[in-house]
C-alpha positions in Angstrom: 9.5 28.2 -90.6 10.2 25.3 -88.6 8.5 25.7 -84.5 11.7 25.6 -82.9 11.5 23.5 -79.6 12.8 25.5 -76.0 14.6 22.6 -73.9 14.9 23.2 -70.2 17.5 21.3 -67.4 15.3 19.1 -64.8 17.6 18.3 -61.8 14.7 17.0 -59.8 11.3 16.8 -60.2 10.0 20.1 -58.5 12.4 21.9 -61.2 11.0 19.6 -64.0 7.6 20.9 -63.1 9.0 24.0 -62.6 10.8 24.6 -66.1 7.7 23.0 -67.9 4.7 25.2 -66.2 7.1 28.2 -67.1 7.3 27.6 -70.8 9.8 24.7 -72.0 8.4 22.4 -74.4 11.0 19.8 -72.8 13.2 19.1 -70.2 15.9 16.8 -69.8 17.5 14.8 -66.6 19.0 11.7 -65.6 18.8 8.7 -63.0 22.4 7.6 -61.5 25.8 8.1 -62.2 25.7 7.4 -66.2 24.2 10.9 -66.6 26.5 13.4 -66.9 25.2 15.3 -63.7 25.6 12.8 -60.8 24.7 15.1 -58.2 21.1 16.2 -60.2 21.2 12.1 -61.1 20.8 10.9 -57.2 18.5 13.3 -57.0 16.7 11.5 -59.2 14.7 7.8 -58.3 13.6 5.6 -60.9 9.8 6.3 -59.6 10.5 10.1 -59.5 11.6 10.3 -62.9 8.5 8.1 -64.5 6.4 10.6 -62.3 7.9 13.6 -64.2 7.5 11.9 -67.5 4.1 11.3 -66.9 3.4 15.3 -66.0 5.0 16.2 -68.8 3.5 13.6 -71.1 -0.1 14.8 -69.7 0.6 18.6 -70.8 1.6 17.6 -74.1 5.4 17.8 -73.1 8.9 15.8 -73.6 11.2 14.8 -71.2 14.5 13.4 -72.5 16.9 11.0 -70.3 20.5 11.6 -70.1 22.8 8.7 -70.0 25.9 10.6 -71.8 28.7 9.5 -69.0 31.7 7.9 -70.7 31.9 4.6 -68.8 34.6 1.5 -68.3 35.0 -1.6 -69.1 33.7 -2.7 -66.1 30.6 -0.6 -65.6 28.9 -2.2 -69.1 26.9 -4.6 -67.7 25.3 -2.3 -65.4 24.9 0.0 -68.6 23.1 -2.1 -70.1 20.2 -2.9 -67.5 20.4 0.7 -66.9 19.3 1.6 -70.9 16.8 -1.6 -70.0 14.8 -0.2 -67.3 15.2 3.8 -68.3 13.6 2.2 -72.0 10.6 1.0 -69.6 10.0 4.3 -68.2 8.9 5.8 -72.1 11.5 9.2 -72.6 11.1 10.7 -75.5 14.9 9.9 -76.0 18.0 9.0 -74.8 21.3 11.5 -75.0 24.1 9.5 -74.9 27.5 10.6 -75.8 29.7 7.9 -77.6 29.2 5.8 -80.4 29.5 2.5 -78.6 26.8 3.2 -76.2 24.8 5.1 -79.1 24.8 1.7 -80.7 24.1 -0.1 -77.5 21.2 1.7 -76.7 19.7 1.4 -80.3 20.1 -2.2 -80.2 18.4 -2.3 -76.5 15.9 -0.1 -76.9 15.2 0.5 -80.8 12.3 2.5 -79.7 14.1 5.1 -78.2 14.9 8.2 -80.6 18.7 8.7 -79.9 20.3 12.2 -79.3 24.1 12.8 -79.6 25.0 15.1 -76.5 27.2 17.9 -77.1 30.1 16.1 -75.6 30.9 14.2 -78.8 32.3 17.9 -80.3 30.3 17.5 -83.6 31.4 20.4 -85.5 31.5 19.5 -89.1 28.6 17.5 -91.8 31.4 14.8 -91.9 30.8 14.3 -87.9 27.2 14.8 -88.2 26.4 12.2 -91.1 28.6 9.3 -89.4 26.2 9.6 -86.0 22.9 10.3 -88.7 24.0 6.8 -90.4 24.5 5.1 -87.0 21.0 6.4 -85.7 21.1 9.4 -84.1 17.9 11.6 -85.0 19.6 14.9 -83.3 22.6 16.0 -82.9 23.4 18.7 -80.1 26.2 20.3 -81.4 29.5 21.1 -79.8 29.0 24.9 -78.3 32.2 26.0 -80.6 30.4 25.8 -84.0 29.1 28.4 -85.4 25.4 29.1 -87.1 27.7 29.3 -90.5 28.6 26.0 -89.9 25.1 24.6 -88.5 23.7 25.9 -91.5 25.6 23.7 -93.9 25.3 20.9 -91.9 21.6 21.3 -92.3 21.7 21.5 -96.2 23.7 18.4 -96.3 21.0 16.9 -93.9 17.9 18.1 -93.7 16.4 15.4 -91.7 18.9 15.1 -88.9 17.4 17.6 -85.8 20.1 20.4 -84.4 20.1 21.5 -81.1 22.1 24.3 -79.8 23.3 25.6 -76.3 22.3 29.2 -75.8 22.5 29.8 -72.3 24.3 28.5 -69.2 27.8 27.8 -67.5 30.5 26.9 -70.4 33.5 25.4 -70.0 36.9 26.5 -70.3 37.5 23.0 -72.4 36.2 21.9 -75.8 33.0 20.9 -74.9 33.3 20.0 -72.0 36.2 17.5 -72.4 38.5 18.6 -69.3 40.5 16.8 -67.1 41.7 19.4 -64.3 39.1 18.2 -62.0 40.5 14.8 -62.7 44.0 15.6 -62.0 43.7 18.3 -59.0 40.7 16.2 -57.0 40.0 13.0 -58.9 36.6 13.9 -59.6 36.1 12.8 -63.3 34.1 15.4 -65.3 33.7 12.8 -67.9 31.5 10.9 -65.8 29.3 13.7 -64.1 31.6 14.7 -61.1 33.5 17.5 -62.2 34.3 19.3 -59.2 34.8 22.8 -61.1 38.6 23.6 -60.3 38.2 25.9 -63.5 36.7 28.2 -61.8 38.8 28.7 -58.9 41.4 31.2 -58.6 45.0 30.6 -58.9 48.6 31.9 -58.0 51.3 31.9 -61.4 54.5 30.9 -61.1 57.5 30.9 -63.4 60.1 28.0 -62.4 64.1 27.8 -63.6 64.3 23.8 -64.2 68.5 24.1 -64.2 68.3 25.8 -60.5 65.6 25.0 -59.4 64.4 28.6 -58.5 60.6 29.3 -58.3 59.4 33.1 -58.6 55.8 34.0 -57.4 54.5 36.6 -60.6 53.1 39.3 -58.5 50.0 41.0 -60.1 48.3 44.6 -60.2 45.3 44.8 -57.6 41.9 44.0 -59.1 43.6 42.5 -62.1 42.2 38.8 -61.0 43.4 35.4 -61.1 40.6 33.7 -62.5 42.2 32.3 -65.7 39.9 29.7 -66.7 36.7 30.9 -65.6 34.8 31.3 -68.9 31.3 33.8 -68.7 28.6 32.5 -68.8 26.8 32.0 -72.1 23.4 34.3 -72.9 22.0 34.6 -76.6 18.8 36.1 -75.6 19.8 39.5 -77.3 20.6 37.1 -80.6 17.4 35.3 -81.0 16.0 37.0 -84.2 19.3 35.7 -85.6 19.5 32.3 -84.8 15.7 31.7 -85.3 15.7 33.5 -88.7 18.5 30.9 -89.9 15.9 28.3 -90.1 18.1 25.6 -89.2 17.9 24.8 -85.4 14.9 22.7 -84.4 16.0 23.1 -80.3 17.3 26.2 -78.1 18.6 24.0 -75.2 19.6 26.1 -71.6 22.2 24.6 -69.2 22.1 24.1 -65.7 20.5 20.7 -64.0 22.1 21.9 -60.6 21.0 25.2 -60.2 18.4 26.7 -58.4 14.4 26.4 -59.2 14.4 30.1 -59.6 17.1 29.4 -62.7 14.6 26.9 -64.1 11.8 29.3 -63.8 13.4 32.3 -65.1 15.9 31.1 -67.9 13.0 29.0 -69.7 10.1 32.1 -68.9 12.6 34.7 -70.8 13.7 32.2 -74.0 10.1 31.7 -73.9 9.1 35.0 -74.6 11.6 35.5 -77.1 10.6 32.2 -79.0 6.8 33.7 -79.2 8.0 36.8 -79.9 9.8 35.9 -82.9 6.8 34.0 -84.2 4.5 37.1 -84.2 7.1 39.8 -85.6 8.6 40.7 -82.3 11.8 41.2 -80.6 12.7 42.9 -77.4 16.0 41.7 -76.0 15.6 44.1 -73.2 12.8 42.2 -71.6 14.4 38.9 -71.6 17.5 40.7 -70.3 16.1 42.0 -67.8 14.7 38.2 -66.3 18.5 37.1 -67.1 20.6 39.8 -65.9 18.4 38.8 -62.4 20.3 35.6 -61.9 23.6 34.6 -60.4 25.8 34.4 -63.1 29.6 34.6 -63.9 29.1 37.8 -66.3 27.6 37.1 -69.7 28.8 36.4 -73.0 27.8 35.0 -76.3 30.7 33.6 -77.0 30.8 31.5 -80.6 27.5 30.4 -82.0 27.5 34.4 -83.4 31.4 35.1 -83.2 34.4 32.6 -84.0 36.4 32.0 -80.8 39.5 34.2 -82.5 37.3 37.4 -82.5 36.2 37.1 -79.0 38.4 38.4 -76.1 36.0 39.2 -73.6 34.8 35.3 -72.6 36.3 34.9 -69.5 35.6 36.1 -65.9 38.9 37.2 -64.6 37.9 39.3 -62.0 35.6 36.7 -59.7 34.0 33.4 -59.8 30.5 33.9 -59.2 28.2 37.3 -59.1 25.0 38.1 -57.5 22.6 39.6 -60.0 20.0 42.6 -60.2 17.4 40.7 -58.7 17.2 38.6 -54.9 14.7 35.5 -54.7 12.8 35.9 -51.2 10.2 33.3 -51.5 8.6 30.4 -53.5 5.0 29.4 -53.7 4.0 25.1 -53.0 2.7 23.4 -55.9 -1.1 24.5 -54.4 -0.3 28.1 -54.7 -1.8 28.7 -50.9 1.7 29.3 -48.7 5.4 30.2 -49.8 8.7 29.2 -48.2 11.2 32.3 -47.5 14.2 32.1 -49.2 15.6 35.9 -47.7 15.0 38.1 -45.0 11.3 38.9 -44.9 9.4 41.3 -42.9 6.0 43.1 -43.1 5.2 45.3 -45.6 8.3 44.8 -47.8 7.6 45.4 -51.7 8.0 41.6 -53.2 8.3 41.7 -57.1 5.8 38.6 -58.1 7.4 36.4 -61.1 4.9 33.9 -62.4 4.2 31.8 -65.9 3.6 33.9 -68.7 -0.1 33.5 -69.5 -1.0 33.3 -65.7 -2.7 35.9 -63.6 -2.7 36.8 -60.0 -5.9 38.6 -58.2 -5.6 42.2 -57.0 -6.6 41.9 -53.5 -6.2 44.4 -50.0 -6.8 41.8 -47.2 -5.7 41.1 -43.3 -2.8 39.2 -44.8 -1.8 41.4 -47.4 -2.2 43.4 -50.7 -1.0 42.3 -54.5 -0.9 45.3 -57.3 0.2 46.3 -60.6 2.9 48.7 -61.8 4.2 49.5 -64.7 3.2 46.4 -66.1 5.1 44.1 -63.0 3.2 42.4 -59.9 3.8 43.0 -56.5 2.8 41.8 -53.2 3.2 43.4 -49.6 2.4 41.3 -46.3 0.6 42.7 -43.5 1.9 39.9 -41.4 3.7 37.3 -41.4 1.3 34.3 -40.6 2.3 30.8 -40.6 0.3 27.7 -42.0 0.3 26.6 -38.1 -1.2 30.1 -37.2 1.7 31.6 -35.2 2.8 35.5 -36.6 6.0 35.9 -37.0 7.7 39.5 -36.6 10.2 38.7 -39.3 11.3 35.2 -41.5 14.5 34.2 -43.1 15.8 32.0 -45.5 15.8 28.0 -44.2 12.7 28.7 -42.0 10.9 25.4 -42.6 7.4 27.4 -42.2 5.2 27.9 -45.0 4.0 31.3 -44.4 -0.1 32.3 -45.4 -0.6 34.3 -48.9 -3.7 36.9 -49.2 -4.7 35.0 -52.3 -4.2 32.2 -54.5 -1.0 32.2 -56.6 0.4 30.0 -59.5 2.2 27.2 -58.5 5.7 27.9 -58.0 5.5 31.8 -58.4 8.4 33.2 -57.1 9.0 36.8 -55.3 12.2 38.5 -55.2 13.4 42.2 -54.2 16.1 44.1 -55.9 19.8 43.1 -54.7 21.4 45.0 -52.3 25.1 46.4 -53.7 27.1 45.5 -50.5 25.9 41.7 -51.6 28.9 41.6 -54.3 30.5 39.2 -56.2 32.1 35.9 -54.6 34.9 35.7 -53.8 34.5 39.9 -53.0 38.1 41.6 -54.2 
């Protein structure tokens, strides 16, 4: 069976590191507004993004640029010296989303494998050959179709790569093509600056257009006004499926602006369940239980198993965002040495340790602290609360700038986090 590649969002460069030392093969990202990210794209400078090429490159890794914004007339000439000096910087590919930049980029930069972005709704083999004949090597495929579908697109072309969503934020439009943000704020999603109005709630009206009488439709308590909030997509329960079809050569997760503890967790669990799969394994529970520890709108699996017809349970109608099981309370520097609160700390509180599969983290009882196993999960308590500068703090909380001492040496960017407390809720809270 085809190795089937897991392909992780890079915002910046700490979560490029990030998703790679926690098991993606790849990661893409963007420099500037032509990616369709803007916010994760200024995060982004041309030196940066060589750097995480390079650190990817040197672990045997990909890194694929985005440039998949739908641009004017009069942003073409800066197009082009963009694909010019991203070519320099060596990606393993481009994603672009049309097929007048797809052919503008393989003219510029022939070297460049090409990948067709999901924006372009490929659904069908009739869709798929025209970009295979114009260049593209893969095509990520429009987060409607269904592995029915992916699998005759792969019979008709065997060589052309597929790469499917299987976790993130989805969008209440096809693909992605929506234009409320463009109407409501003027932020184009189109061109990376969708401002998410879809998730916001809203009041219904019903209007008489011969009187010109508007009625306010009152609704039940709890019934929600979310109408366009779709759930967030999770196939981790679905992964002997899709890997058994043979077809999919990617496994891409969503999600350039979120946290560094998304990064770390979403590509650690679809890690495990890729090397699960390839020694005769499955346990969905386990990847669950990393997934279910993240923010998230409520989860679905909306239509790569199950046409859109049969599903009825894809949007969030109740609230926009919830928290999950799980709290982050502190991240580890890149030296492993000192960690940055993220939460209320204090002394002595039980920190669950999350970490690279394949890493390991010494069982010590020292002046600063003690790290343990149980039940096959690593913990860590603090004695004190001592800061790189030396002072002891009595308690620490999210945005102090202090890296506070570790009793031993930890993988870089191990996180710790502590179960959620109920009364933290959903947002907005009912």
């Amino acid at each position: 069976m085809r190795k089937v590649e897991l392909l992780s969002p890079a915002g910046t460069l700490e979560k490029l590191k990030i998703a790679l030392d926690f098991g993606a093969d790849a990661v893409y990202g963007g420099v500037s507004h032509f990616s369709l990210r803007i916010r994760s794209g200024k995060e982004f400078s041309m030196e940066e993004f060589k750097e995480g090429i390079d650190y990817a490159h040197a672990r045997g890794k990909k890194v694929y640029a985005t440039i998949n914004g739908f641009p004017f007339n009069s942003q073409l000439s800066l197009l082009k010296k963009h694909i010019l000096a991203m070519a320099e910087l060596k990606p393993d590919a481009f994603i672009v989303a049309t097929p007048g930049v797809l052919k503008l980029a393989h003219e510029l930069a022939p070297q460049i494998p090409l990948h067709l972005s999901t924006q372009a709704n490929v659904m069908n083999v009739l869709d798929a050959k025209v970009f295979y004949d114009m260049g593209a090597v893969r095509i990520i495929t429009a987060r409607e179709i269904s592995l029915k579908d992916l699998i005759a697109i792969k019979k008709e072309l065997p060589d052309l790569e597929l790469e499917v969503f299987v976790h993130g934020s989805m969008c209440f439009a096809y693909s992605g093509r929506c234009l409320i943000s463009t109407l409501q704020s003027g932020r184009v999603p189109n061109r990376g600056s969708c401002a998410n109005d879809c998730r916001f709630p809203y009041e219904m009206y019903a209007a008489n257009p011969e009187t010109g009488t508007l009625f306010r439709l009152e609704e039940d308590e709890g019934v929600g006004t979310y109408i366009m909030n779709s759930k967030d997509l999770n196939l981790a329960s679905h992964m002997q499926e899709i890997l058994e079809s043979d077809v999919i050569d990617s496994i891409k997760i969503e999600g350039r602006t979120k946290t560094s503890y998304y990064a770390a967790t979403t590509a650690k669990a679809y890690r495990m369940a890729l090397d699960d799969f390839y020694v005769g394994k499955d346990d969905a529970d386990r990847y669950q239980y990393e997934l279910q520890s993240l923010q998230n709108r409520g989860y679905t699996d909306a239509y790569l198993i199950s046409r859109p017809f049969e599903k009825h349970d894809t949007q969030s109608l109740d609230f926009t965002m919830q928290l999950g099981t799980h709290q982050v309370c502190g991240q580890v520097n890149e030296e492993g040495t000192h960690f940055l609160c993220k939460y209320k700390t204090l002394p002595n509180d039980e920190m669950e340790v999350v970490f690279p599969l394949g890493s390991v983290v010494d069982i010590v009882d020292n002046d600063i602290g003690t790290t343990y196993e149980r039940d096959g999960k690593f913990y860590l308590k603090l004695k004190q609360l001592k800061a790189q500068n030396g002072k002891i703090w009595e308690e620490v909380h999210s945005g102090n700038v202090n890296p506070i001492s570790l009793p031993t040496t930890f993988p870089s960017y191990t996180f710790f986090r502590i179960p959620a407390h109920p009364d933290m809720g959903t947002y907005p809270k009912k």
